[in-house]
N, C-alpha and C positions, 0 to 999 in steps of 0.2 A: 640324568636318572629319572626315570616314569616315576610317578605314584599313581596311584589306584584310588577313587575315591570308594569309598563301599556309605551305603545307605540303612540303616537297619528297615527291615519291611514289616510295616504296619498297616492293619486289616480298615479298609475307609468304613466299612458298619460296624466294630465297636468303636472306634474312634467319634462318629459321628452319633454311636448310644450312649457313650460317656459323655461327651460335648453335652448332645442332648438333656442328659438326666443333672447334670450340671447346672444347665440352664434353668431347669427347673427348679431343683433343690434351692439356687441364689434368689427366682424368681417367687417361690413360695415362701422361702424365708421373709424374704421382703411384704409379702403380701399377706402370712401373719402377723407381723408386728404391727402392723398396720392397722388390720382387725381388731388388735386385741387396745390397738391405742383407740381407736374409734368404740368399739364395744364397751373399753375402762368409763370414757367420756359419757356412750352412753347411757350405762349402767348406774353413772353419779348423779348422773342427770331425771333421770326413773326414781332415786332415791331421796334424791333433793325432793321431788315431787310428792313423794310417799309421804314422808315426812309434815310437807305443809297439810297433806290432806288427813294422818292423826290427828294433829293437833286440833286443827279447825274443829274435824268431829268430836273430839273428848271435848276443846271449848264450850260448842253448842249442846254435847249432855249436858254435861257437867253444870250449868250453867241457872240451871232451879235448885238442883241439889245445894250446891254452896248458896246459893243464897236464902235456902232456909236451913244451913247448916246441916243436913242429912246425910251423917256418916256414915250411916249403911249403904246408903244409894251409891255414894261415892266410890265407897271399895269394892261396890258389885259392880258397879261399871266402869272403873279402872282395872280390876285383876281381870276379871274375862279380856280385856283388850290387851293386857300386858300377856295373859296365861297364852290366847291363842295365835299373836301375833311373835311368829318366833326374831324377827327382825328388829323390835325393840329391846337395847340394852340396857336404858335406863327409863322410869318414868315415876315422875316425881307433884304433887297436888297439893298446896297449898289454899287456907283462905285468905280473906282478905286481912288479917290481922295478921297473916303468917304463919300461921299455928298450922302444921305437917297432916293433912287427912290421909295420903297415901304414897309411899316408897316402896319401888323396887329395882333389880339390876340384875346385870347376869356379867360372868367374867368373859367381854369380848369386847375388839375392838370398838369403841365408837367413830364411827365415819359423819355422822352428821345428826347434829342438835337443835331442836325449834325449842319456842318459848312463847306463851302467850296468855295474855292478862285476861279476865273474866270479868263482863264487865255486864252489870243488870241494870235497866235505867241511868244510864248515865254513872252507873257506881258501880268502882271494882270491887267482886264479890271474891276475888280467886286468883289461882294465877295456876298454870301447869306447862310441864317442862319434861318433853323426852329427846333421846337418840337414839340411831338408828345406829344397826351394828355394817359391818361389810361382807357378812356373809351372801346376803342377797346379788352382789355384782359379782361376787367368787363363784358363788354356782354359774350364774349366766356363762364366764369366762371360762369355766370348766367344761361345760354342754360346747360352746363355742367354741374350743380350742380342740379337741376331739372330733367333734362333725369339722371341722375345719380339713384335721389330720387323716383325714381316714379320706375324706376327700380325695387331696394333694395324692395323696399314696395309691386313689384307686386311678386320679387322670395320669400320674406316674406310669404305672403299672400297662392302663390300656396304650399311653403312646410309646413305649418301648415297645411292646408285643406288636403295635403297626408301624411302625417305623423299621423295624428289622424285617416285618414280612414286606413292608414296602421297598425298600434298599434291594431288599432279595429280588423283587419282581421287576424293578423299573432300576437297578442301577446293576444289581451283579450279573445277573442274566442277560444284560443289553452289553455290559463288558465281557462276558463271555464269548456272545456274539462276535462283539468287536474283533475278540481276540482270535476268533475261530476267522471270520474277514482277512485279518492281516494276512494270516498263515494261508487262507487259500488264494489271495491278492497276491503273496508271496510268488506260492505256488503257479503261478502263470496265469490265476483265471479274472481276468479285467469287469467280469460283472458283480464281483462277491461283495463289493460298498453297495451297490444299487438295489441287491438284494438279501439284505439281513440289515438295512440302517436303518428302520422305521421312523427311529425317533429322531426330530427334529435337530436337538442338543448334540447328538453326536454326527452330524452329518458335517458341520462345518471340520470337523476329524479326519471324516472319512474321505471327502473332499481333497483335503492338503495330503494326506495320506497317498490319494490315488494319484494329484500331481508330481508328488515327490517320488514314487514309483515310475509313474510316465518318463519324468527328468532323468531317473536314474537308468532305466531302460536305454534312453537315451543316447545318456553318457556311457555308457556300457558299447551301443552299439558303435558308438562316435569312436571310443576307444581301440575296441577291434577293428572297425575300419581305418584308424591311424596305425595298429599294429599290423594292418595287412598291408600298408601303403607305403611305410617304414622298410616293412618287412620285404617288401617288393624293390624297393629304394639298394635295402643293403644286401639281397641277392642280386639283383641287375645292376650294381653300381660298376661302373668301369676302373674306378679305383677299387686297393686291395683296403678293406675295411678291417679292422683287429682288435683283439682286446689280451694284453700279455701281465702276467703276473708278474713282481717286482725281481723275480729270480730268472727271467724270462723264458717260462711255459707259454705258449699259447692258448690263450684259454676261450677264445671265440674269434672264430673269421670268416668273409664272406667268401663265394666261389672267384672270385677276381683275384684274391692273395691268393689262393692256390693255386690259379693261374701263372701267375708273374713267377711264383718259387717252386712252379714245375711240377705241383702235386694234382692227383685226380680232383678228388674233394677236399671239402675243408676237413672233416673228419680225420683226414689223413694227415693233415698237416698240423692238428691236435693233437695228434695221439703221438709224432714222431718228432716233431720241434717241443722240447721239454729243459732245452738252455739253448735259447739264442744264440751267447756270444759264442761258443765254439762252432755250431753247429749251420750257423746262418752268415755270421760278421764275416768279413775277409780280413777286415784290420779291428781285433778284439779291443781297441784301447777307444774306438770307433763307441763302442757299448758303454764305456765308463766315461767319454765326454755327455752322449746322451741322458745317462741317469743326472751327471752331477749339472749340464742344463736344465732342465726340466725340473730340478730340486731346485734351484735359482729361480726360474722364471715361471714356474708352475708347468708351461707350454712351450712348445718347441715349433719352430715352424720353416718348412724348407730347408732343412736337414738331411745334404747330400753324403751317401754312403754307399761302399760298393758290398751285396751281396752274394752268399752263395747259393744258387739252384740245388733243386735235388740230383741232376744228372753231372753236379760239378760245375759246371758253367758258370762265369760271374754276370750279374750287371749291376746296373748306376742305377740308385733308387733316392725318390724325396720323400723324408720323411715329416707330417705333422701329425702330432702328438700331444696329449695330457695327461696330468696325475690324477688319480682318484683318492680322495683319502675319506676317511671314515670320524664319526663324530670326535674323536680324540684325538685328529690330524693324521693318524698311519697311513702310509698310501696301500691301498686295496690291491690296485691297477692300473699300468695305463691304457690308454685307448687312441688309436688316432687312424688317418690314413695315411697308404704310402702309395706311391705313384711312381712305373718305369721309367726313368730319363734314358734308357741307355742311346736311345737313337737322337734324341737333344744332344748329350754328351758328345758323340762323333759327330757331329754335327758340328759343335762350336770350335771340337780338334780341326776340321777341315776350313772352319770360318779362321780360326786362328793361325791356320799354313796360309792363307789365302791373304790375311790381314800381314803378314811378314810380309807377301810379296807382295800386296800395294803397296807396302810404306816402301819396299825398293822401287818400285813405279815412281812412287810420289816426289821420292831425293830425285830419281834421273827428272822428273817432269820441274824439280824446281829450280833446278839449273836452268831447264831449258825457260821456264819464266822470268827466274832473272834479267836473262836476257833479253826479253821480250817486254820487261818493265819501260825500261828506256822507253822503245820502239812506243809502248801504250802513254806515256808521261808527252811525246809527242804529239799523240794521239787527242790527249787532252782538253791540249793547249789550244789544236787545231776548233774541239770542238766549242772551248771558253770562246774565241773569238768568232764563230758560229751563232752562239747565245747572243754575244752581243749584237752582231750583227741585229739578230732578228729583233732583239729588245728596239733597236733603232731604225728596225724598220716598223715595229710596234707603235712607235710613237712619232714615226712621220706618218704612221693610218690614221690615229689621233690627231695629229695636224691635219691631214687631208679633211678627215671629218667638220673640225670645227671651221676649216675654209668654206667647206663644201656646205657646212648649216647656214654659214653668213651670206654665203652668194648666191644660194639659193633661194633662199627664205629673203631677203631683202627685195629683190624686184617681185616676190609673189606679194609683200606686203602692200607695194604699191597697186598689184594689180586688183586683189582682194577690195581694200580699202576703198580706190578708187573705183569699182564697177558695184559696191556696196550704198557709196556718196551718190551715183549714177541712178541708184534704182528709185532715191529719195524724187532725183526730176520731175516736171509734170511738163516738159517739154518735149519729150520724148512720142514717138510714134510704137505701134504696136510691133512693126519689124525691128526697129533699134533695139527695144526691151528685150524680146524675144533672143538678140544678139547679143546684147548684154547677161541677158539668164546665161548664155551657153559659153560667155568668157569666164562666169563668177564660179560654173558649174566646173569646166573643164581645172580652171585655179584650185581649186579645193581637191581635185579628184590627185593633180599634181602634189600636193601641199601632203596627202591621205601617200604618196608613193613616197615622198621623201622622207617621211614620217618612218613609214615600214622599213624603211634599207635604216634610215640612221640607229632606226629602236634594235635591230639586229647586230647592227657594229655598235653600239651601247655595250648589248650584248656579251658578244665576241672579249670586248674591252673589260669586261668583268663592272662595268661605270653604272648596272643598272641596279638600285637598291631597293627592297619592299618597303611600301609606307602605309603600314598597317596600323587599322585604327578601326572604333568598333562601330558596327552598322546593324543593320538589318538588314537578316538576309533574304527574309522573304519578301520586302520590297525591293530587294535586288532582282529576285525571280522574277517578280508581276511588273518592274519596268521592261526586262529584256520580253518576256512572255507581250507587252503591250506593242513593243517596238515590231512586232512580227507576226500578229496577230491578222493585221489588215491584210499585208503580202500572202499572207496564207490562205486566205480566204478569198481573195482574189485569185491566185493561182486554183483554187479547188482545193485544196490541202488539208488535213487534219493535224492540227499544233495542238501537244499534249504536255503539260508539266504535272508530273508526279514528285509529289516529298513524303517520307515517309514522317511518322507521328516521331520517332526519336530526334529528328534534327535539332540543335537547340534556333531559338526566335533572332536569336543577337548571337554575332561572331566577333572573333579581332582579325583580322588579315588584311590583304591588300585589297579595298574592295574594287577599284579601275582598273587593278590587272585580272581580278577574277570574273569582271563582269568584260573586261573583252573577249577573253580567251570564250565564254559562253559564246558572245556575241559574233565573233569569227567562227566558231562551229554552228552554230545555229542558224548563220545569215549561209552558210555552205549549204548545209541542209537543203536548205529552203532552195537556192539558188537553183541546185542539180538536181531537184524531186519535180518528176510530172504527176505523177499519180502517186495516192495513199497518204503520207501524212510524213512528218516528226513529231519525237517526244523525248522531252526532259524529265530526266530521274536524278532524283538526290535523292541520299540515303547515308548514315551515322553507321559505318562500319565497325569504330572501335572505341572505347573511350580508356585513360589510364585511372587505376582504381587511387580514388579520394583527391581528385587534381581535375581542373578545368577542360583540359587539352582533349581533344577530341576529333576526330578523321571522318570527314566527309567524302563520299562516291558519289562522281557526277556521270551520267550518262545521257551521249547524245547520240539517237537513233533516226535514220530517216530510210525511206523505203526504192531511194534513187537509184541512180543508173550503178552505181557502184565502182567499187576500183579493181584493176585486174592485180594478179597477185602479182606477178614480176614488176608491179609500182609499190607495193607496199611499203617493202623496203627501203624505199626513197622519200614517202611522202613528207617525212618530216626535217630534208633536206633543203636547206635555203636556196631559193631560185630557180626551184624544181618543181612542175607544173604536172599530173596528170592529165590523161588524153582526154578526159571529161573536161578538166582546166581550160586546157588549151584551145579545145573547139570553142570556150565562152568568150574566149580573148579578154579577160576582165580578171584584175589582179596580178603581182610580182610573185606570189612561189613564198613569199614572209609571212604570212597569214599563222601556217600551221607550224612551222617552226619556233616563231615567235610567242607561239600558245604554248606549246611544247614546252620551253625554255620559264616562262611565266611559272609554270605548273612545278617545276623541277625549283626553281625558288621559293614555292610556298610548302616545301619538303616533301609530292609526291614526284609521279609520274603519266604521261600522256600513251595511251595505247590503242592501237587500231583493230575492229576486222571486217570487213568488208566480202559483199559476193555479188560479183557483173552479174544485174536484173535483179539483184533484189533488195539491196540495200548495205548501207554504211554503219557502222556503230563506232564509234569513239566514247573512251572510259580513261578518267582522271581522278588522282584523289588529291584531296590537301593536308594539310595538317593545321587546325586552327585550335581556339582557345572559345569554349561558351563562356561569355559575359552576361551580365544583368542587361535587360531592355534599358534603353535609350531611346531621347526623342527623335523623331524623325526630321530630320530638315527639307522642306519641300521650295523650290524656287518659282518666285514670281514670276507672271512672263514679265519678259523683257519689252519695256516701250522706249521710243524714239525720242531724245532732248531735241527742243526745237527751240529754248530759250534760258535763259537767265530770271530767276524770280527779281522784282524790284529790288532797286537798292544795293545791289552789288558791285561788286568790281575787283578784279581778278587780272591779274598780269602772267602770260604765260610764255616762255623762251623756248624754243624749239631747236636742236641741235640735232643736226643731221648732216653727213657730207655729200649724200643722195640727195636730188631737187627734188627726184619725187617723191619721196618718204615726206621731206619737210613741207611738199604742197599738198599729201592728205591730210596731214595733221592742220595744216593751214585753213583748210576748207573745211576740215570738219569740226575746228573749234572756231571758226568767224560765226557759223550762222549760229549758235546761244549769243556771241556778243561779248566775247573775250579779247582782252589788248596781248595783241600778238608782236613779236618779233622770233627772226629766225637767226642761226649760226650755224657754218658748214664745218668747224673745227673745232676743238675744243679752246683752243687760246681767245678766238674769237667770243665763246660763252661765257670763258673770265672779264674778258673785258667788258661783255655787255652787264653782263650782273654786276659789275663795279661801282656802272654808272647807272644802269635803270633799277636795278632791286626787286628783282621778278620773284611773285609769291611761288611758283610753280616751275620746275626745268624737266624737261621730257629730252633726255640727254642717251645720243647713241655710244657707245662703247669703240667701236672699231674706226676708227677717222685718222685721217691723215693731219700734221704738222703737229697736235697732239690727241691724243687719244682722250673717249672720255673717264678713263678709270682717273688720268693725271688730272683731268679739269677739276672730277671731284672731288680729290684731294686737296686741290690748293683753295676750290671753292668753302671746303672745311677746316679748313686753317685759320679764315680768317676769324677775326670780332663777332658777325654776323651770320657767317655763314652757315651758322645750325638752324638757324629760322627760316630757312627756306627749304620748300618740298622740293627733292631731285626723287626722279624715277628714271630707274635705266631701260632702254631697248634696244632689245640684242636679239641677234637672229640664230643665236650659238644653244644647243638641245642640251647641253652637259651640263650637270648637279655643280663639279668643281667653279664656272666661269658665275653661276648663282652667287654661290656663296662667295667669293672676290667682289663681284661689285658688292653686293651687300656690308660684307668689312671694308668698303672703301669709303664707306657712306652714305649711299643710297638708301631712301626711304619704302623705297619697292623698287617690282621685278617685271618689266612685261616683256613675252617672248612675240619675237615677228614670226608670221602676219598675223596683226591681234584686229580684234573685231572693237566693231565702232561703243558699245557697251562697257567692254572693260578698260576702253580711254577713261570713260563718264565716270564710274562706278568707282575706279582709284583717286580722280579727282574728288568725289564726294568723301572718300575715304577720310584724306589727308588736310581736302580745304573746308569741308565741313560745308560745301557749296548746294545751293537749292538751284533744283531745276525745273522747269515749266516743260512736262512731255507731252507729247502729241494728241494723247486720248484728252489730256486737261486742260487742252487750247480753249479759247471762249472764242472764238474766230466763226465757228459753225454753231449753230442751235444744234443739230442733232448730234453733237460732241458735248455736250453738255449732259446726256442722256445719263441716268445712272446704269450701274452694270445692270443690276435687274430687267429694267427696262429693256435694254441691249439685248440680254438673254430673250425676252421676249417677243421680241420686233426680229427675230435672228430670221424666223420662216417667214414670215411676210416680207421679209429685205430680200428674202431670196428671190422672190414673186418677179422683184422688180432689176432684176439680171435677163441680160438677151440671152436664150433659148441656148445658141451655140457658145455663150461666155457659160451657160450652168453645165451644157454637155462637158465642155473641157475640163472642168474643177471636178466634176466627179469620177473622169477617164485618169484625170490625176491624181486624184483620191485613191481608186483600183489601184493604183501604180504606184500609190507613198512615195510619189515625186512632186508634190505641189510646190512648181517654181514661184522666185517674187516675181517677177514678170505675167504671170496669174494672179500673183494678190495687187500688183498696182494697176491692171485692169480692172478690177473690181473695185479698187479705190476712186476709179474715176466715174463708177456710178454710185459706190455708197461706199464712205468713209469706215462710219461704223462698223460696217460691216467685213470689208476688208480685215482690220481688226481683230474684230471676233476668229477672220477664218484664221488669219497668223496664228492667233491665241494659239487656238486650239490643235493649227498644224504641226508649230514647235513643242509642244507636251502631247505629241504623237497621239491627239484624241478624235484620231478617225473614224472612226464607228459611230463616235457623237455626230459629226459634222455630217458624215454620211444619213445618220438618221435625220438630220432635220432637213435635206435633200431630198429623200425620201417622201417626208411627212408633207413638202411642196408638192 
């Protein structure tokens, strides 16, 4: 139920004349009394004064008369002061004996009394005594309260009369305006605030006013534009749109329901549908499930029912629907859409004759599979023992493999090792070296082939795992960017590395399989480009929102001969060479497969495009993790042990069932000055440790009469036998045969062919052993140099190289092939400097060595 507030209407200027006169009347009140307390005060005070100045004066007459007693004097000049001074009520004259010279009064208040002694020479002659009455402050406050009154009443007076001409001229007339404003604002005209709101005070009015107008305009036009778009909605809607009274009349519809129930207009289907159920249902009880749904659930929805057309005709209709009810819950109306099924309906009759006859298909079809089960459970069996098969031929590829690691990698270790011991000679001739460069050269390049097929059947074998740890990425870039930099520039080439500012500094992934997979694309690159350049792009494609994890885009671009497109599709096939490959004769076909393969382990993918004469692009992403920076580890260069510091002594067992595995190890641990002995079997290692007590066993795994995984074991059985260092070598590439010797009780791991360093380097590990290396020999004065020095003597050493020994070191330099066979001819003129050039060969710092080549 509304209410209505109502307001009674009161006029703002007598409101604000009464307020007014109000104000004044309390403020004049207040500012009489006030007066009249100030004026009482004054008036006592004028009176007090009066008073002193009678007396005094009568004193000073009076003051010969009394003292010669002269009664007439006295009463003539007391009555004259009494007769004309109407203010004195009493005055009273005494002499000095006391005896009454003069008395008078009058009947009025006395307000105030003096008194004062006469005194003539030193001697009272008299004494006189008046008061003063209160008439003298009554008048004052009389005069004052009247000029006060007449006042108040005349500033009364004039600010009513301006204050109501004022209200009239600055507030009724500016709201008239106003009021005249709104109604032409109203009226459509948008300049009627701008022009009649002079005053300042009403403009912030006028203002909100002409907004709220604007808004409403607005909303108004916003509104017909939703009723015309509505409007537009519910004439072109392809459903029949409705609205039927609870008796069902139709009481609004769109041209679509006149369509479906066969009428011209909707008009027509208003004015003639006026009860539904007879006239529309086909099955009336059809109408009274609908109402008593719809009272249930408020809404109805997909509510199939058959109806009847105006020409007779039935069809299938869906109907949804609501109730409308009114603030007291009645329902008004409903309202909803309905929509034709009848060609659904035949439809799903024909899906349903159709579905009979599969499910007859389906019994004859299951017989016939019954019988065909057997026949398939055969089939099975055939293929279980298929699986097996191949699991067992799986795992003699895996045998093959680890035979194929062992027999290969064993005689390279001696070749390696031994042509490494070889380079150290100073017996050697310039042709011998040069033949020895091209055995150590060609071993490696083999060793680099066996590598790629095994890392592929790793592969294949599922045996290869990521060993992700956190780095630096962008000294990942600027090592491979350094490794390539020299070759580039030698060839003519432009090598470009782009990172975009998103990358993060520090990743987690696998940094030796991300930096080959670069390095196999990038050394392609480079390999197949005559002209123009490559360039390296990374870039942060994606990151996940409030989490580390982050997707890097690597691309590698070069401007080379290109791949034809009927290779594309193969290039990332193991042992598959394009025609560019294959002219270079260099490489097995594992390269880009095996990057490929890498790429797909660190959760992207490897993708190619390429176009013959202008160039290659390969594109990879990863999936890593941004971590916090970390320190960098950088490695020392590697120098050569040529002794034992004083004081030591080291016993070292060698087991091997190879002579020549256990005669590099022989040679290359005699010259420091180590007590050697050797063993071709493992039984033979028990027995010698039993009896000599070797701190050190460099102990091979694969031997004949017993192996050394058994040696280790019984070697750690014993009392003793945890105090001595064993390292295993083995020439087997798989994680699994690692971790076996390791729980067998080996103190480390080294894989064949290992280099003369990581002998050194594991012994320092575990024996805690000092070594005297080559640059720290005292044998030579100018090894005794410090690096500084070294660094500075670098270009004048060069001076003192033959002409064609400096031509070759820098055609090798161009070529980022500087053989040893080059550095120990240079050794055999200057130590040092040989040295330096190693240094700087192995930490690929070409461009240095080259400049100070140059600077000669």
């Amino acid at each position: 139920m509304r209410t209505s507030i109502h307001f009674k209407q009161r006029s703002i200027s007598r409101n604000l004349s009464v307020g007014l006169l109000v104000l004044l009347l309390v403020v004049s009140g207040l500012g009489l009394y006030l007066n009249l307390y100030l004026s009482t005060s004054w008036a006592q005070a004028e009176l007090e004064a009066k008073a002193n100045e009678y007396v005094d004066s009568l004193v000073e007459m009076l003051t010969i008369p009394l003292w010669n007693f002269d009664r007439q004097a006295i009463q003539n000049i007391v009555g004259k002061g009494f007769q004309y001074n109407e203010f004195i009520a009493t005055l009273r004259v005494v002499d000095g004996q006391g005896e009454e010279f003069f008395m008078e009064y009058r009947e009025q208040p006395q307000v105030v009394s003096r008194s004062r002694d006469v005194i003539y020479k030193g001697k009272i002659v008299g004494h006189v005594a008046l008061a003063l009455t209160s008439e003298y402050y009554t008048t004052i406050q009389r005069h004052f309260f009247w000029s006060y009154t007449l006042t108040i009443l005349l500033i009364i007076g004039v600010l009513l009369i301006g204050t109501h001409g004022l209200l009239r001229l600055f507030l009724k007339q500016p709201l008239h305006h106003f009021t005249d404003a709104v109604t032409a604002y109203a009226g459509g005209d948008d300049k009627a605030f701008r022009q009649t709101m002079p005053y300042i005070e009403l403009q912030p009015f006028s203002t909100v006013l002409q907004e709220m107008g604007t808004t409403i305009s607005a909303q108004i036009r916003a509104l017909q534009q939703a009723e015309q778009k509505y409007r537009g909605i519910f004439e072109n809607a392809t459903e029949g749109i409705f609205q039927t009274s609870p008796e069902g009349q139709v009481l609004d519809c769109n041209p679509a329901l006149a369509q479906i129930l066969g009428y011209a207009t909707p008009a027509e289907v208003m004015t003639t549908i006026t009860y539904a159920r007879q006239q529309v249902y086909i099955n009336e009880t059809r109408r009274d499930e609908f109402i008593a749904l719809v009272t249930r659930e408020q809404e109805v929805s997909d509510f199939e029912l058959r109806l009847r057309r105006k020409d007779g005709s039935t069809i299938w209709a869906s109907l949804n629907a609501r109730a409308v009810h009114d603030e007291a819950g009645t329902v008004q109306h409903y309202e909803g859409l309905l929509q034709d099924i009848t060609r659904r309906k035949h439809t799903e009759e024909e899906l349903h004759t159709y579905r009979e006859h599969l499910e007859s298909l389906v019994r004859e079809r299951t017989r016939e599979l019954e019988t065909r089960t057997v026949e398939l459970g055969n089939a099975k069996d055939a293929a279980m023992d298929a699986q097996t098969a191949a699991e067992t031929a799986n795992q003699a590829k895996s045998t093959f493999l680890a035979n194929m690691s062992h027999e290969l990698r064993t005689p390279l270790n001696a070749v390696l090792g031994l042509s490494q011991l070889l380079t150290h000679s100073t017996n050697l001739d310039h042709e011998e070296r040069k033949n020895l460069a091209i055995i150590r050269s060609s071993g490696e390049h083999l060793l680099n082939l066996i590598n790629d097929v095994l890392d592929m059947s790793k592969i294949e074998a599922g045996r290869t795992v990521l060993n992700e740890h956190d780095f630096d990425v962008f000294h990942l870039l600027d090592d491979v960017e350094n490794m390539f930099r020299l070759e580039a520039e030698t060839k003519g080439l432009r090598l470009v590395f782009e990172r975009d500012a998103g990358v993060p500094g520090y990743i987690r992934t696998d940094e030796v399989k991300l930096k080959q997979v670069l390095v196999n694309l990038l050394g392609n690159a480079i390999k197949f480009t005559e002209n123009g350049g490559a360039t390296v792009r990374v870039k942060k494609t994606s990151e996940v929102f409030k989490t580390s994890e982050v997707w890097l885009a690597f691309e590698v671009e070069d401007s080379g001969a290109g791949i034809a497109p009927d290779e594309l599709d193969s290039v990332f096939d193991a042992f598959v060479q394009t025609e560019t490959g294959r002219k270079s004769r260099e490489g097995t076909g594992l390269g880009l497969p095996i990057s490929r393969k890498f790429v797909q382990m660190m959760g992207g993918d490897m993708t190619v495009e390429s176009e013959v004469g202008t160039g290659t692009v390969f594109r990879f992403s990863i999936q890593t993790e941004a971590v916090e920076g970390t320190e960098t580890e950088f490695t020392q260069p590697e120098r050569r042990v040529i002794a034992l510091e004083p004081d030591q002594s080291y016993r070292i067992l060698i087991v091997d069932d190879r002579q020549s595995n256990r005669l590099l190890l022989l040679k290359l641990l005699a010259l420091p000055g180590f007590e050697l002995r050797e063993a071709e079997n493992g039984q033979e290692a028990v027995d010698i440790w039993e009896t000599w007590n070797p701190n050190l066993i460099f102990m091979d795994i694969r031997m004949q009469v017993m192996d050394g995984l058994e040696a280790i074991r019984r070697i750690r059985a014993t009392e003793g036998g945890r105090d001595t260092v064993i390292v295993a070598l083995t020439a087997s590439v798989f994680k699994e045969q690692r971790n076996e010797v390791l729980e067998a009780g080996c103190d480390d791991f080294l894989r064949k062919p290992f280099q003369e360093e990581e002998i050194f380097d594991t012994m320092a590990k575990h024996l805690d052993v000092r070594f005297v290396y080559e640059k720290d020999a005292q044998s030579s004065p100018r090894q005794n140099q410090s690096a500084a020095f070294k660094e500075a003597v670098t270009t004048e050493a060069l001076q003192q190289l033959p002409e064609e020994l400096l031509a070759e070191l820098t055609q090798a330099i161009h070529h980022l092939n500087v053989e040893e066979e080059l550095i120990t001819r240079i050794q055999a003129v200057n130590i040092p400097l040989s040295e330096t050039v190693a240094s700087l060969v192995k930490n690929f710092q070409y461009t240095k060595l080259l400049d100070l080549i140059e600077t000669k």
